[in-house]
C-alpha positions in Angstrom: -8.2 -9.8 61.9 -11.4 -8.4 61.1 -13.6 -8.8 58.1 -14.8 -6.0 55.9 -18.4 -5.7 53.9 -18.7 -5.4 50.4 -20.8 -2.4 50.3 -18.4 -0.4 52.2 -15.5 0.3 54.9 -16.8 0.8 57.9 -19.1 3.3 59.6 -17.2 6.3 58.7 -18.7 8.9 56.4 -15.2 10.2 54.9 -12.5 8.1 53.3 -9.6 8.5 55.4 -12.2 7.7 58.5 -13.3 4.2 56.0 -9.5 3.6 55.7 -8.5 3.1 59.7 -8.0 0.5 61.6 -10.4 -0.7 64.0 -8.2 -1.4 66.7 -5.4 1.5 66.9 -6.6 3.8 64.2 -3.9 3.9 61.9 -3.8 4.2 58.3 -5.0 0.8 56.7 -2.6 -0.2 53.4 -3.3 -2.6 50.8 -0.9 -5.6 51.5 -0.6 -9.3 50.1 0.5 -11.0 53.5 0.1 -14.1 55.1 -2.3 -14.6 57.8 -2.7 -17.8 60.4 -5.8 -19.6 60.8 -6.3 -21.3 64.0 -8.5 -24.6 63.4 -9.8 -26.2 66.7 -7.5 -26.6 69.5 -4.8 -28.4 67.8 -3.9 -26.9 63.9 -3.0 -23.7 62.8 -3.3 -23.1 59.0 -1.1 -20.0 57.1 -2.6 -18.5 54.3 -0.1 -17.2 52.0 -0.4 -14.1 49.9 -3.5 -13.2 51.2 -5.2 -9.5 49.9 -5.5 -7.4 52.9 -5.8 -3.8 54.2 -2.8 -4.2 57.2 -2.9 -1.8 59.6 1.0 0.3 59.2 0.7 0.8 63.1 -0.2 -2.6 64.6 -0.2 -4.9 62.1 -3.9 -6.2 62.5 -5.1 -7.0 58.9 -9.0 -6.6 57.6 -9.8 -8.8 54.7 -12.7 -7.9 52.2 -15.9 -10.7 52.4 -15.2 -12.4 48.9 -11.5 -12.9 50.1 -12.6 -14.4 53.9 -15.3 -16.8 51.5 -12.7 -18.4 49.9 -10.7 -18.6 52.8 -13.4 -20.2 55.0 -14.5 -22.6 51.6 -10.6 -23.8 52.0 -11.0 -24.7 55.3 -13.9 -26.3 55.4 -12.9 -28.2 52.2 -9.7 -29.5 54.1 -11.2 -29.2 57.9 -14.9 -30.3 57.7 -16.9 -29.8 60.9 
């Protein structure tokens, strides 16, 4: 999973080269999924109903800063350091 800045998608100048995934290059979709979390060596959290651009080809989802902020504020909240 990969993390997307606010100002834009990627390095790409045109938008179908903004809207491919890193990993495979196919098309990224808007998706509400639910994404694992792995927390140290011994807990996995799920997300559910997570906003993401999901890759249609490999399944590898890229989530937009403000939504990885309140993800990471979640865990911290429930898995302090």
């Amino acid at each position: 999973m990969r993390v997307r800045d606010r100002k834009g998608w990627g390095t790409g100048s045109s938008l179908e080269d903004k809207m491919r995934c890193r990993v495979c290059k196919g098309l990224l979709e808007p998706r509400v999924t639910d994404l694992p979390f792995k927390i140290g060596d011994s807990a996995i959290v799920i997300f559910k109903r997570l906003p993401a651009l999901q890759c249609g080809q490999c399944g590898e989802a890229e989530l937009k800063q403000a939504t990885m902020a309140r993800v990471d504020q979640t865990l911290a909240s429930v898995y302090p350091a």
